[in-house]
C-alpha positions, 0 to 999 in steps of 0.5 A: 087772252087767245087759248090755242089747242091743238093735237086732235085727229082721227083714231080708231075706237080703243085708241088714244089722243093726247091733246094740248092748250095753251094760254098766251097769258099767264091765266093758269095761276090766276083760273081754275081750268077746265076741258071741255067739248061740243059734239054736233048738234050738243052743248059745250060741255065740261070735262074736267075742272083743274083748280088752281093748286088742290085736286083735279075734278073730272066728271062723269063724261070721260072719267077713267078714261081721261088724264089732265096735267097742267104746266103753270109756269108754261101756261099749258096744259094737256088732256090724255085720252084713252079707250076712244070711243065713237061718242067722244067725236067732238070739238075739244077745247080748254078755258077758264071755269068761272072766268070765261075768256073767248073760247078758242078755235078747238082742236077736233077729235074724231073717232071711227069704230 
C-alpha cells in the first residue's frame, strides 16, 4: 500500500491549509484512518482517528481547529485546518491506526507568525 499526501505549504499564523491523502489501495473501508504529524525533534503524533463507519475522534492536539472528511470509495481523505499556528509546523501524514502500513513521504506545513 503506497498512502501519498499532499497540500502542505507555507501560511501566515491565522490561515488555513487543506491537506489531502490518498491510498493506492482500497484500506479505507477495511482501517480506521488516523492524521498525524511529526514536528522537528517530536514524536508522530495522532490527530484524528476516523473509523471505519461511527464518528470522527479528534484529540486534543489541533481539535477545534481541525476537519476531516473522508471519501471511501476514492480511498482519500482530507484534513482541513485552520487558525494556523507557528506550532502546527510539522510533517503531516495520513495512515491506518491499528494497522500501520509504511508511512508515506508526508506533506510539510510550515507556519510563520
Amino acid at each position: 500500500v503506497q498512502l501519498v499526501e499532499y497540500g502542505g505549504g507555507s501560511v501566515q499564523a491565522g490561515g488555513s491549509l487543506r491537506l489531502s491523502c490518498v491510498a493506492s489501495q482500497n484500506i479505507f473501508s477495511r482501517n480506521a484512518m488516523g492524521w498525524y504529524r511529526q514536528a522537528p525533534g517530536n514524536q508522530r503524533e495522532l490527530l484524528a482517528t476516523v473509523p471505519r463507519g461511527s464518528e470522527i475522534h479528534y484529540t486534543d492536539a489541533m481539535k477545534g481547529r481541525i476537519t476531516v472528511s473522508k471519501d471511501t470509495a476514492k480511498n482519500s481523505m482530507v484534513l482541513q485546518m485552520r487558525s494556523l499556528e507557528p506550532e502546527d509546523t510539522a510533517v503531516y501524514y495520513c495512515n491506518a491506526v491499528l494497522l500501520i502500513y509504511s508511512w508515506g513521504q508526508g506533506t510539510q506545513v510550515i507556519v510563520s507568525s
